[in-house]
C-alpha positions in Angstrom: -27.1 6.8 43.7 -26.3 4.5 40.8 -28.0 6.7 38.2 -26.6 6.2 34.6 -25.9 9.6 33.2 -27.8 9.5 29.6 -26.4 12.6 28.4 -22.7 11.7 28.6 -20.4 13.6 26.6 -18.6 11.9 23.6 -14.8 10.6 24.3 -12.3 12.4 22.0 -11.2 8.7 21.7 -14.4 7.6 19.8 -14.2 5.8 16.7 -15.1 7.6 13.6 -18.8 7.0 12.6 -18.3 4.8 9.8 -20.5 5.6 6.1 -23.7 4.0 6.0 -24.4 1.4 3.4 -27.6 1.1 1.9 -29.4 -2.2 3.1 -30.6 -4.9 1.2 -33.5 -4.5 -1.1 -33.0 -7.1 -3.5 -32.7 -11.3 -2.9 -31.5 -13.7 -5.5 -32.5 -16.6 -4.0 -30.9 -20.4 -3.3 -31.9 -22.6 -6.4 -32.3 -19.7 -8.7 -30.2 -19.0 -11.2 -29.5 -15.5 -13.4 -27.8 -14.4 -16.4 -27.4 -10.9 -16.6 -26.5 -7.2 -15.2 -27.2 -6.2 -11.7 -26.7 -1.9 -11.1 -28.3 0.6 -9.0 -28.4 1.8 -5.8 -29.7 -0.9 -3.5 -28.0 -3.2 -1.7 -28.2 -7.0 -3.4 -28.2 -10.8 -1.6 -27.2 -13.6 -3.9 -27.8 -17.0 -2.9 -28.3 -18.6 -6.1 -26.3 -18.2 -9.0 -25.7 -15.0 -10.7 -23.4 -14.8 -13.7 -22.5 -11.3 -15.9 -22.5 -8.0 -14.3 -22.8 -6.0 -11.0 -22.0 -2.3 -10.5 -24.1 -1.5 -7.1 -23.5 1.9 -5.5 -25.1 0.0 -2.4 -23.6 -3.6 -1.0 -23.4 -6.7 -2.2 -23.7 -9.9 0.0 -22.6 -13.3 -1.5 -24.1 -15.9 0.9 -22.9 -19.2 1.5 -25.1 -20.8 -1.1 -24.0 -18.2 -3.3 -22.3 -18.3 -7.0 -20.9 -15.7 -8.7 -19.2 -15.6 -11.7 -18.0 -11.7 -13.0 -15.3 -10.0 -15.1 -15.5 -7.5 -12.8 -18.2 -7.0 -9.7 -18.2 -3.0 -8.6 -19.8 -2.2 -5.4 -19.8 0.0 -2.0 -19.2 -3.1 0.2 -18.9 -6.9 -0.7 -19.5 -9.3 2.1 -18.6 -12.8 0.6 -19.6 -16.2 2.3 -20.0 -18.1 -0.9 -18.1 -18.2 -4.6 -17.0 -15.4 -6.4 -14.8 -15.9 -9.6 -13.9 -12.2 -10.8 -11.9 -8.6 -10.3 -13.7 -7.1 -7.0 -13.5 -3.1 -7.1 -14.6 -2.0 -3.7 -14.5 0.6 -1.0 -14.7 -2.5 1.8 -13.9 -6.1 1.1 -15.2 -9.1 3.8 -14.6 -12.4 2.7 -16.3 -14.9 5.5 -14.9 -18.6 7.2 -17.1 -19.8 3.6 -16.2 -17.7 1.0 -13.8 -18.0 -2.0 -12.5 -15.6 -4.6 -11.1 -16.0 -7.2 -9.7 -12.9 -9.1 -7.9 -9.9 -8.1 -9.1 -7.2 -6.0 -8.8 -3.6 -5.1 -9.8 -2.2 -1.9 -9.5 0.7 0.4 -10.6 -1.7 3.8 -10.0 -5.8 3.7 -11.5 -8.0 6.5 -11.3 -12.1 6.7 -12.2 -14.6 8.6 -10.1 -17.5 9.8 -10.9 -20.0 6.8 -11.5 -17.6 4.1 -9.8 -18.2 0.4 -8.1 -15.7 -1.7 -6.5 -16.2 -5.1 -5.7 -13.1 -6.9 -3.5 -9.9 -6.0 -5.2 -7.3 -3.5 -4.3 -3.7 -3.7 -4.9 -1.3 -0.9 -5.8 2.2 -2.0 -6.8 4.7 0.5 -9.9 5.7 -1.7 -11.2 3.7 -4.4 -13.2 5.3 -7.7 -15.9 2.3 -8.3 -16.2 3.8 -11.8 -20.0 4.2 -11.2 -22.3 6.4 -13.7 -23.8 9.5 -11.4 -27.5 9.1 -10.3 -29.7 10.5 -12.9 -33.7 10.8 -13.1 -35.2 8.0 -14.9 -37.3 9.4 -17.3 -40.7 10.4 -17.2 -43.4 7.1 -18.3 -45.8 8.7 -20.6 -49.0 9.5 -20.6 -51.5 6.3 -21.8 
């Protein structure tokens, strides 16, 4: 009598299934701290301290005990709940109750939390160009 119907038909007033991010596959962890450049495809946590470059076709997450300091950080999807001092390039921009920026940023989605700090100028574009180099095979190891 009260049998849920498992094959219901879709509303025509559905949101529109949002692009999938790739997940995390990389940690920088609290206490450590790194000096470099940070690309690829993966998604990236930093909890420690990372200062130099980031160009991620994946997301990056800035956790509370984050630090990041960047001329520019380039990725699919930034979630910030720690520091970031830099120009954010991004297709979607979430800075949490913790996190502060500090540099401009553009964006094609923005989302904050109650809390959150911005100091910069934000541009909306309706698609952003992240400037990324197209995937390309790595090249083959050779033989030993």
């Amino acid at each position: 009598m009260f049998k849920r119907n498992s094959t219901a038909a879709p509303s025509p007033f559905s949101a529109p299934a949002v692009q999938a991010v790739e997940r995390i596959s990389s940690v920088l962890g609290p206490g450590l701290i790194w000096e470099g450049k940070i690309s690829g495809a993966g998604g990236v946590r930093i909890e420690g301290t990372f200062e130099g470059q980031i160009s991620l076709k994946g997301m990056l997450v800035v956790g509370e005990s984050g630090r990041v300091t960047c001329e520019n950080v380039r990725a699919a999807a930034v979630i910030i709940a720690g520091a970031v001092k830099g120009n954010i390039v991004t297709q979607k921009l979430e800075i949490r109750a913790t996190g502060r920026v500090w540099g401009d940023v553009v964006t094609a989605s923005f989302v904050t939390e109650d809390g959150a700090f911005l100091r910069g100028q934000m541009r909306m574009e309706d698609q952003v160009d992240l400037g990324l180099a197209p995937d390309t095979d790595p090249a083959p190891l050779p033989d030993s």
